[in-house]
PADO-203355 format. One record per atom (N, C-alpha, C, O): residue number from 1; atom name; x, y, z. Coordinates in steps of 0.02 Angstrom, whole numbers, plus 50000, padded with zeros to 5 digits. Example, Ala and Ser with C-alpha at 12.3 -4.5 7.8 and 13.67 -1.06 7.14 Angstrom:
# PADO-203355
[1 'N' [50660 49716 50390]]
[1 'CA' [50615 49775 50390]]
[1 'C' [50660 49835 50390]]
[1 'O' [50712 49834 50423]]
[2 'N' [50642 49888 50354]]
[2 'CA' [50684 49947 50357]]
[2 'C' [50645 50002 50394]]
[2 'O' [50670 50057 50402]]
This chain:
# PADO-203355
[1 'N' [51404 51222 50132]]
[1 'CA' [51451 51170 50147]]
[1 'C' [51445 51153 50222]]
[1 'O' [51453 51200 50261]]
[2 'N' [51431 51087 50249]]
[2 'CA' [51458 51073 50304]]
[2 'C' [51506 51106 50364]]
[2 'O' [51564 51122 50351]]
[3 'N' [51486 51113 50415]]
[3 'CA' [51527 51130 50430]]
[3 'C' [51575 51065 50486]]
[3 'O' [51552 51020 50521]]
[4 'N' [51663 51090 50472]]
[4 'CA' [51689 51030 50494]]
[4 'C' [51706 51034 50580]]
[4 'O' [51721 51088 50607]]
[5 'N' [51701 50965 50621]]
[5 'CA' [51719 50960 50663]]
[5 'C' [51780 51002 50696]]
[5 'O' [51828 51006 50657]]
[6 'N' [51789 51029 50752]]
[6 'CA' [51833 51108 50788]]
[6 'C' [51913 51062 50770]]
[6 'O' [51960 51083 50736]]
[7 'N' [51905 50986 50809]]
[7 'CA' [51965 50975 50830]]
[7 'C' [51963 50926 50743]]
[7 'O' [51928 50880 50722]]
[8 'N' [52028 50970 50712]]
[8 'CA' [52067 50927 50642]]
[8 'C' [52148 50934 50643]]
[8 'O' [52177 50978 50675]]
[9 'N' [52180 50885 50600]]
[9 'CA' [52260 50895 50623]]
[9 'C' [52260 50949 50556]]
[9 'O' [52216 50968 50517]]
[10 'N' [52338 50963 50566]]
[10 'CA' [52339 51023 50537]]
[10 'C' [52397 51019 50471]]
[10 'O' [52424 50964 50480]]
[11 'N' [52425 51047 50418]]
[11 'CA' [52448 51022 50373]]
[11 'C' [52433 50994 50304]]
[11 'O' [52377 51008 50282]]
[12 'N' [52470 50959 50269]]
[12 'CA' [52444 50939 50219]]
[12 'C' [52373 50869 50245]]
[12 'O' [52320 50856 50218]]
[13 'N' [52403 50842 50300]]
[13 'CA' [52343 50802 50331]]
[13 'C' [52281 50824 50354]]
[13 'O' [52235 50785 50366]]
[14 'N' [52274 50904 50363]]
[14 'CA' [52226 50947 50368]]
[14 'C' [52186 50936 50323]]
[14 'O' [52139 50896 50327]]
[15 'N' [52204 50979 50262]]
[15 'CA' [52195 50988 50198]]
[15 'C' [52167 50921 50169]]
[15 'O' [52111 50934 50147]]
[16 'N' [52185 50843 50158]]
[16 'CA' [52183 50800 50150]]
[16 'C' [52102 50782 50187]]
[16 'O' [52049 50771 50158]]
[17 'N' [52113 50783 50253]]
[17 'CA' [52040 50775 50292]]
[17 'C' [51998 50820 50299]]
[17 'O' [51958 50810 50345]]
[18 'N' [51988 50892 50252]]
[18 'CA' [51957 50945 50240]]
[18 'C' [51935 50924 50166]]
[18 'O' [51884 50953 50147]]
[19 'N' [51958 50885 50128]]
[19 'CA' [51929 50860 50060]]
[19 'C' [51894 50805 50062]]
[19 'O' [51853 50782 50022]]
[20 'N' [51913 50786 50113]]
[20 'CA' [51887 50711 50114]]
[20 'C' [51840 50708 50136]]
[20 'O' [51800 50663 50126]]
[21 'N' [51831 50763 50181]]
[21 'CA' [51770 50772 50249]]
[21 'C' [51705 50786 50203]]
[21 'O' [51655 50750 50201]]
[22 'N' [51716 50851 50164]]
[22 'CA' [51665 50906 50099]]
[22 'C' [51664 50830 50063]]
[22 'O' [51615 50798 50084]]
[23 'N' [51699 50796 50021]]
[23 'CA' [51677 50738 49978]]
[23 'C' [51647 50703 50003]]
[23 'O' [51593 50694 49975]]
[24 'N' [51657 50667 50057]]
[24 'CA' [51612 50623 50091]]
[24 'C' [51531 50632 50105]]
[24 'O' [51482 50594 50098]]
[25 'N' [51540 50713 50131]]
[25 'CA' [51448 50753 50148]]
[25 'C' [51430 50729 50075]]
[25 'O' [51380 50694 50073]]
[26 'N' [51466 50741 50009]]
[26 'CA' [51439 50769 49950]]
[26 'C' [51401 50693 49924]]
[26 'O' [51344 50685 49903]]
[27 'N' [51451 50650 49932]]
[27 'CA' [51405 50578 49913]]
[27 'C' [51366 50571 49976]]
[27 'O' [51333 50522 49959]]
[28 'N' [51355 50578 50009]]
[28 'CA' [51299 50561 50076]]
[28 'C' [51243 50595 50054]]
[28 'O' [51192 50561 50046]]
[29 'N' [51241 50655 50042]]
[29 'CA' [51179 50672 50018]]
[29 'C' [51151 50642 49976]]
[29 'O' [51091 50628 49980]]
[30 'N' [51202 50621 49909]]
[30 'CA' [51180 50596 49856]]
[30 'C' [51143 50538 49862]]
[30 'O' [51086 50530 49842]]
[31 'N' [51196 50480 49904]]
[31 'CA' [51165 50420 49930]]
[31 'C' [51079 50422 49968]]
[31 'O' [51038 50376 49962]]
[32 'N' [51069 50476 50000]]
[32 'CA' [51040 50487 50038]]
[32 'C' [50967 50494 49975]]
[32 'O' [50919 50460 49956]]
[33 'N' [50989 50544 49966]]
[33 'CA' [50922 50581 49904]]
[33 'C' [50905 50512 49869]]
[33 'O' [50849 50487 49874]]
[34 'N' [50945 50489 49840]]
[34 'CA' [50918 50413 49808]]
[34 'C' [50887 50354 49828]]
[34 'O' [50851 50319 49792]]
[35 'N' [50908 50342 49910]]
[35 'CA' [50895 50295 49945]]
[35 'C' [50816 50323 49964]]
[35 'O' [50774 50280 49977]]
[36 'N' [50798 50397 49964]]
[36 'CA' [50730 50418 49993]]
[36 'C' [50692 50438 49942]]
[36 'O' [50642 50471 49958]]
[37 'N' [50703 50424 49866]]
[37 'CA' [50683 50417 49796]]
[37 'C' [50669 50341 49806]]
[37 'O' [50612 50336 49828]]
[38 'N' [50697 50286 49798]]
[38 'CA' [50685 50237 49793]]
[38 'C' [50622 50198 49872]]
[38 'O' [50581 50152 49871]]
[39 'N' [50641 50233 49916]]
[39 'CA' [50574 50208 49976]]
[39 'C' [50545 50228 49967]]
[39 'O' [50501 50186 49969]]
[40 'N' [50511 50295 49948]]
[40 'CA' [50468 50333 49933]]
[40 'C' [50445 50291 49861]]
[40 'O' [50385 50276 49859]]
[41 'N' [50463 50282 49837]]
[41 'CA' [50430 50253 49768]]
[41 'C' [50409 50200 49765]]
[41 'O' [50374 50186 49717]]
[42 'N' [50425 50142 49828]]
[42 'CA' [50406 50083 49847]]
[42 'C' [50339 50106 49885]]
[42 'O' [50288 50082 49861]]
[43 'N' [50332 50150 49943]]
[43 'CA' [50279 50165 49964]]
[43 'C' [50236 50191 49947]]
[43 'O' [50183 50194 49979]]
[44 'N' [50252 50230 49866]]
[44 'CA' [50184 50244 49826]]
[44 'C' [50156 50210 49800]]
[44 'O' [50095 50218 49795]]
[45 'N' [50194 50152 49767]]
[45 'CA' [50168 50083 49727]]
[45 'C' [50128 50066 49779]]
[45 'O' [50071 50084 49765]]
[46 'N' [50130 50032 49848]]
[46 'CA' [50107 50015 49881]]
[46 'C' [50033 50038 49892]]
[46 'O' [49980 50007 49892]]
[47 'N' [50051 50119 49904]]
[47 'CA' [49978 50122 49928]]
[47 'C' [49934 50127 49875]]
[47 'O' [49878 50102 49876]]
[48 'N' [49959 50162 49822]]
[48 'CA' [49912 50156 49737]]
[48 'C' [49899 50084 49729]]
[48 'O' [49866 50074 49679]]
[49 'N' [49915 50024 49767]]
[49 'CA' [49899 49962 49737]]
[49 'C' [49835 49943 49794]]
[49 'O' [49786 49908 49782]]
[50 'N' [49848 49971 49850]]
[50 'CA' [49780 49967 49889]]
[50 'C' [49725 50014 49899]]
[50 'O' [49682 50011 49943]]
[51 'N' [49734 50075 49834]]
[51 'CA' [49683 50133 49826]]
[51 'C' [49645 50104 49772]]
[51 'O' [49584 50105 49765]]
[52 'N' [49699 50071 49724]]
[52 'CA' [49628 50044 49644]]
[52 'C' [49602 49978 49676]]
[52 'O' [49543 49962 49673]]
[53 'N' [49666 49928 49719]]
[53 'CA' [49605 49875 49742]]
[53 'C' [49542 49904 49781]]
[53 'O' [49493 49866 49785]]
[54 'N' [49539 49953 49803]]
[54 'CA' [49491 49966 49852]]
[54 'C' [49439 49989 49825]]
[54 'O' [49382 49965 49828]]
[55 'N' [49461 50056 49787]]
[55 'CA' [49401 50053 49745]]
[55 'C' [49375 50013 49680]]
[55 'O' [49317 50020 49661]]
[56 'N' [49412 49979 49654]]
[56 'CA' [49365 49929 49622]]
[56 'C' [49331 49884 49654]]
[56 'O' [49272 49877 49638]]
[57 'N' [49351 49853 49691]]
[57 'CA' [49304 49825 49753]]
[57 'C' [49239 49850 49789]]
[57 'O' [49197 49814 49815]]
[58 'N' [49240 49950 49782]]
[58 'CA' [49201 49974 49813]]
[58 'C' [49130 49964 49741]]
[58 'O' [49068 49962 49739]]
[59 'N' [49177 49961 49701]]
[59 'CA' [49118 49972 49636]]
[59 'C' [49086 49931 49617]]
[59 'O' [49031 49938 49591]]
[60 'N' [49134 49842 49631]]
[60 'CA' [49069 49797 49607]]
[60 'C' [49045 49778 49674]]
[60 'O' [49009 49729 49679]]
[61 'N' [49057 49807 49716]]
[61 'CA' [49002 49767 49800]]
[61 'C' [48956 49840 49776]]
[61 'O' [48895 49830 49778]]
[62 'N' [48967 49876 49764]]
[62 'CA' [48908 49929 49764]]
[62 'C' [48839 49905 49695]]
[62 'O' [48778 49900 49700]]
[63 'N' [48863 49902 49665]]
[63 'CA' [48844 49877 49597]]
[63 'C' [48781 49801 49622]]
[63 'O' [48722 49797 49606]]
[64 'N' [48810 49767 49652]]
[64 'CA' [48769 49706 49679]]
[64 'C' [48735 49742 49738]]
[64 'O' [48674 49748 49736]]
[65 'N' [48768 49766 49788]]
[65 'CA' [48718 49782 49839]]
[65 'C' [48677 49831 49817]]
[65 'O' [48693 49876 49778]]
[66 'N' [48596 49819 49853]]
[66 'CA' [48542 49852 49840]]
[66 'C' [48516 49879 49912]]
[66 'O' [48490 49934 49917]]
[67 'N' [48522 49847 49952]]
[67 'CA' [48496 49857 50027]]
[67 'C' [48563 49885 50039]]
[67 'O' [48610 49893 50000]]
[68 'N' [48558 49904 50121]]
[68 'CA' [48624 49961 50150]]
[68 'C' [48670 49946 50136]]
[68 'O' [48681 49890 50112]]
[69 'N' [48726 50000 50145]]
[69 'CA' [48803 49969 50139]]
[69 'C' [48797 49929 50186]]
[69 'O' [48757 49935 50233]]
[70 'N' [48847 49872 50177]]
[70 'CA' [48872 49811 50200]]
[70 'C' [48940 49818 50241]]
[70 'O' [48979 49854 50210]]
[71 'N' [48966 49794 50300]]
[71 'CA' [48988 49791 50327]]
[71 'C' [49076 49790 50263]]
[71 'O' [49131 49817 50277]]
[72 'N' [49061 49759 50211]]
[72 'CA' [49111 49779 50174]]
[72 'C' [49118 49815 50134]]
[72 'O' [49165 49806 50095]]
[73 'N' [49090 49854 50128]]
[73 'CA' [49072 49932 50074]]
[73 'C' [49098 49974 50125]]
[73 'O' [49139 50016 50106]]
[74 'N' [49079 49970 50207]]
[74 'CA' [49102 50008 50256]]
[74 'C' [49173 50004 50262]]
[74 'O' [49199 50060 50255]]
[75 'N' [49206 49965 50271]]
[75 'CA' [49274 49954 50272]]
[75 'C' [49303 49950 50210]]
[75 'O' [49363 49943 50223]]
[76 'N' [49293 49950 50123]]
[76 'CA' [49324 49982 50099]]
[76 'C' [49312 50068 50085]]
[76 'O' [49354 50109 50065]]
[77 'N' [49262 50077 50097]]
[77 'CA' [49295 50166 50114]]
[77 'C' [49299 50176 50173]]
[77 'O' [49266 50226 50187]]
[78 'N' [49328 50150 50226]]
[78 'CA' [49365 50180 50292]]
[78 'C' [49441 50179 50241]]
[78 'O' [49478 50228 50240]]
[79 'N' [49451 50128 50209]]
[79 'CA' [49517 50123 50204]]
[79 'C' [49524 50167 50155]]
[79 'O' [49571 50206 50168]]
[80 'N' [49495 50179 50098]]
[80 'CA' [49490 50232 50050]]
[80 'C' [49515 50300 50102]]
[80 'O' [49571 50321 50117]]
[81 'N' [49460 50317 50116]]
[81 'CA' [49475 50376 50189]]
[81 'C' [49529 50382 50217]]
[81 'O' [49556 50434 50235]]
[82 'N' [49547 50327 50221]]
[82 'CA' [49640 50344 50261]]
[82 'C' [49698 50356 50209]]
[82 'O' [49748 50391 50218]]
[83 'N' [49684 50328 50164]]
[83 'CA' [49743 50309 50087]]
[83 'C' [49730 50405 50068]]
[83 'O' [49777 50443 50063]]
[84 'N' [49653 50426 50059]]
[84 'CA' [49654 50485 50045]]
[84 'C' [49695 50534 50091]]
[84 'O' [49727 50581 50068]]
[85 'N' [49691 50520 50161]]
[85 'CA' [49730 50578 50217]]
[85 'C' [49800 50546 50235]]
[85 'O' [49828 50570 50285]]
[86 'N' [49823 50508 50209]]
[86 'CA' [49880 50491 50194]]
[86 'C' [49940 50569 50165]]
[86 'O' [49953 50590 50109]]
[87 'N' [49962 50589 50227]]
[87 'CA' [50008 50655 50204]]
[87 'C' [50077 50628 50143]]
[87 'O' [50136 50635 50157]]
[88 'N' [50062 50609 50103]]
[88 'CA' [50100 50603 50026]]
[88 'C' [50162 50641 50033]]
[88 'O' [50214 50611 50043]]
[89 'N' [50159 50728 50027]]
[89 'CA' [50197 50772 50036]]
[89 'C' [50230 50798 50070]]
[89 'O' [50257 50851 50053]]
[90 'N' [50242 50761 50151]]
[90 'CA' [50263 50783 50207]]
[90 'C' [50307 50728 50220]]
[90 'O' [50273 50686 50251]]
[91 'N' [50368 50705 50211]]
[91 'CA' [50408 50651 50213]]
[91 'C' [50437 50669 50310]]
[91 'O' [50462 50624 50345]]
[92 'N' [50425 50747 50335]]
[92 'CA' [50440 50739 50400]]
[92 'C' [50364 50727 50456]]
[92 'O' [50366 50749 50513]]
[93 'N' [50311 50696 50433]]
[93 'CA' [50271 50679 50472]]
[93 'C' [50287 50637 50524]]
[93 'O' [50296 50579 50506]]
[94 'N' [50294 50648 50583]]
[94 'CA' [50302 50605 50635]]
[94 'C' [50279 50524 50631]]
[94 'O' [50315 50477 50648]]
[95 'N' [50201 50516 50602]]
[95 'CA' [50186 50470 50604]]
[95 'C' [50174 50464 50550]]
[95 'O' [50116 50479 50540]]
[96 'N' [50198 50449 50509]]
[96 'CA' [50227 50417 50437]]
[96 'C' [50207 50351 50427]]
[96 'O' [50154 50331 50403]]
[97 'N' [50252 50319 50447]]
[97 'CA' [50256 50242 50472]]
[97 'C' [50194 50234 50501]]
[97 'O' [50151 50203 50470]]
[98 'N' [50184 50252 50543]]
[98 'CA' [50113 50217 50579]]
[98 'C' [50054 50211 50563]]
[98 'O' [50009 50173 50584]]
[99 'N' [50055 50260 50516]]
[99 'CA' [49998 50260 50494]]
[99 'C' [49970 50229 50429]]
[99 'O' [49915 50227 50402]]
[100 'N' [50061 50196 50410]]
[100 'CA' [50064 50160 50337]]
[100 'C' [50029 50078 50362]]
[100 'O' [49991 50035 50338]]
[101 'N' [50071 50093 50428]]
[101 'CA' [50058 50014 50447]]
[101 'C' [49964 50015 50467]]
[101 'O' [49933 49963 50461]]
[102 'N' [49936 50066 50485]]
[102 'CA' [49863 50064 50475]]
[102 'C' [49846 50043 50420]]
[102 'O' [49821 49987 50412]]
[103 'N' [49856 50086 50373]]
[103 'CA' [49834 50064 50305]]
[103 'C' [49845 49996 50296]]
[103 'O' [49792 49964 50294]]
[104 'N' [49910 49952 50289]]
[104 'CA' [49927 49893 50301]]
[104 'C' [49863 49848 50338]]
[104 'O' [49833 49801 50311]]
[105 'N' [49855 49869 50390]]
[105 'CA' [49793 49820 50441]]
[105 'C' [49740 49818 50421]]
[105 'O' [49714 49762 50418]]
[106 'N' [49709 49868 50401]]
[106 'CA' [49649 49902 50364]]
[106 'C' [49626 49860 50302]]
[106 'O' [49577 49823 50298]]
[107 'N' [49676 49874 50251]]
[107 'CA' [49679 49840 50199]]
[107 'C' [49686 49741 50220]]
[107 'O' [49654 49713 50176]]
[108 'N' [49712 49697 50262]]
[108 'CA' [49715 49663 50264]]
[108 'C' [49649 49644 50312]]
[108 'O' [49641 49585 50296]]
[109 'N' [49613 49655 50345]]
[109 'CA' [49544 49671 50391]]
[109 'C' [49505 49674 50292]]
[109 'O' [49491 49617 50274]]
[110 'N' [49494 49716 50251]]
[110 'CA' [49453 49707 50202]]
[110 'C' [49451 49645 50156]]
[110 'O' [49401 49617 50135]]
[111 'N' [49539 49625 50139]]
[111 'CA' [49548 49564 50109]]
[111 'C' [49515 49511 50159]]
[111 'O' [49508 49454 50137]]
[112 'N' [49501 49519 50203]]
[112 'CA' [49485 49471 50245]]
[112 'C' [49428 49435 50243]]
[112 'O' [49419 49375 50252]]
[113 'N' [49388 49485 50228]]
[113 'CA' [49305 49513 50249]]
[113 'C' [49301 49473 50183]]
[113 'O' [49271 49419 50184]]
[114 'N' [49325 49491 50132]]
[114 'CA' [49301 49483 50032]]
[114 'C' [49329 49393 50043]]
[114 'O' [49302 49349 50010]]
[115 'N' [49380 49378 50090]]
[115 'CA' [49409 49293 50077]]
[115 'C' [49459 49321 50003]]
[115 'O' [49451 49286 49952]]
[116 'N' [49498 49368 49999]]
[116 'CA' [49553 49367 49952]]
[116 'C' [49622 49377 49986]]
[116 'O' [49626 49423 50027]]
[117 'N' [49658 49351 49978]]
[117 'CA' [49731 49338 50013]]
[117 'C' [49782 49408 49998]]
[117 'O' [49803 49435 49947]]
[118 'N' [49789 49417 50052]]
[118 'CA' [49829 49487 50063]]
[118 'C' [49886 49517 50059]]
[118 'O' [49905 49572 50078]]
[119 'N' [49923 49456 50021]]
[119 'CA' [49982 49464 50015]]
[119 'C' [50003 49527 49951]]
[119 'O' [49975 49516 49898]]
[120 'N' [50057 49601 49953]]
[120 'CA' [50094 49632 49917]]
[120 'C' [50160 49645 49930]]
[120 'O' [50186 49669 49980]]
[121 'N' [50194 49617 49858]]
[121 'CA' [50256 49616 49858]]
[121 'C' [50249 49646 49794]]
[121 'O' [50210 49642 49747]]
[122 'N' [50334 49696 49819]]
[122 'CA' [50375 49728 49743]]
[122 'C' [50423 49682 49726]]
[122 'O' [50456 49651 49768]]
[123 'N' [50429 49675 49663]]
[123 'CA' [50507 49622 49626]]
[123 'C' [50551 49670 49609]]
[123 'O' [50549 49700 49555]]
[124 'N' [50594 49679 49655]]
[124 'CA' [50645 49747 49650]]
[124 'C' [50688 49701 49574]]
[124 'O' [50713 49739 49532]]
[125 'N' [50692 49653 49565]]
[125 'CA' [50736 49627 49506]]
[125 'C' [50714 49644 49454]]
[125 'O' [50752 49654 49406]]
[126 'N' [50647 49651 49449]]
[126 'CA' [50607 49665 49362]]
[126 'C' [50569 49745 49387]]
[126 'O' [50532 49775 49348]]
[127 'N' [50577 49760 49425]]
[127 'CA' [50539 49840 49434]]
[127 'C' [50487 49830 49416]]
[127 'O' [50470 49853 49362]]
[128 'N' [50446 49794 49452]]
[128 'CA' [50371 49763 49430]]
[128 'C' [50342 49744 49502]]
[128 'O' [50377 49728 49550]]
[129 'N' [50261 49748 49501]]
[129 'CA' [50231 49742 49568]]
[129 'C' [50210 49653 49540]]
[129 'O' [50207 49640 49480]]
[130 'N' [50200 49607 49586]]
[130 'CA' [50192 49551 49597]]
[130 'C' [50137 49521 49640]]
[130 'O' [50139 49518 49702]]
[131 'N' [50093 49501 49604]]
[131 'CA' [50018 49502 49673]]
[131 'C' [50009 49429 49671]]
[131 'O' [49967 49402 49706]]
């Protein structure tokens, strides 16, 4: 349990703001756990939607190319490469974010290269990805 702030009044108003205090932690967590269930689940869609574009992309430029990798075979596995070291399991990584927004650049630098438009959006109304 929480522990509560030193200075509380004392009485049944005690008691009152000693329930209220423990209830309040008790939905905060809750709110909390859900709110970092639901971002977290947006940022997996996300990056699973720029791990299969990437490698299917890697498979038919490979498939046509015969001479060296190509400047775009190179940059979709850099980005592959990052999506893979992407810490998944560590929600206290410092650079979390920053490195999402790499992926983000990365991935939009490859759409670039191919001439396919880079736009991903989730439809939080139908729980469905939208490309």
């Amino acid at each position: 349990m929480p522990r509560l702030p030193s200075a509380r009044p004392m009485g049944f108003h005690g008691e009152g703001y000693q329930e209220g205090y423990a209830e309040g932690s008790h939905v905060g967590v809750i709110e909390g756990r859900r709110y970092g269930a639901l971002h977290g689940a947006k940022i997996g869609s996300e990056i699973g939607y720029y791990l299969g574009f990437a490698l299917t992309w890697q498979r038919l430029l490979h498939r046509s190319a015969e001479e060296k990798p190509s400047k775009k075979i190179k940059a979709l596995e850099s980005l592959i490469g990052m999506i893979q070291k992407y810490p998944y399991e560590d929600p206290t990584y410092d650079k979390l974010h920053e490195d999402l927004e790499k992926i983000r650049g990365k991935f939009k630098q490859v759409c670039s290269s191919l001439n396919i438009q880079s736009d991903f959006r989730i439809n939080p109304e139908r729980s469905a990805l939208t490309f």
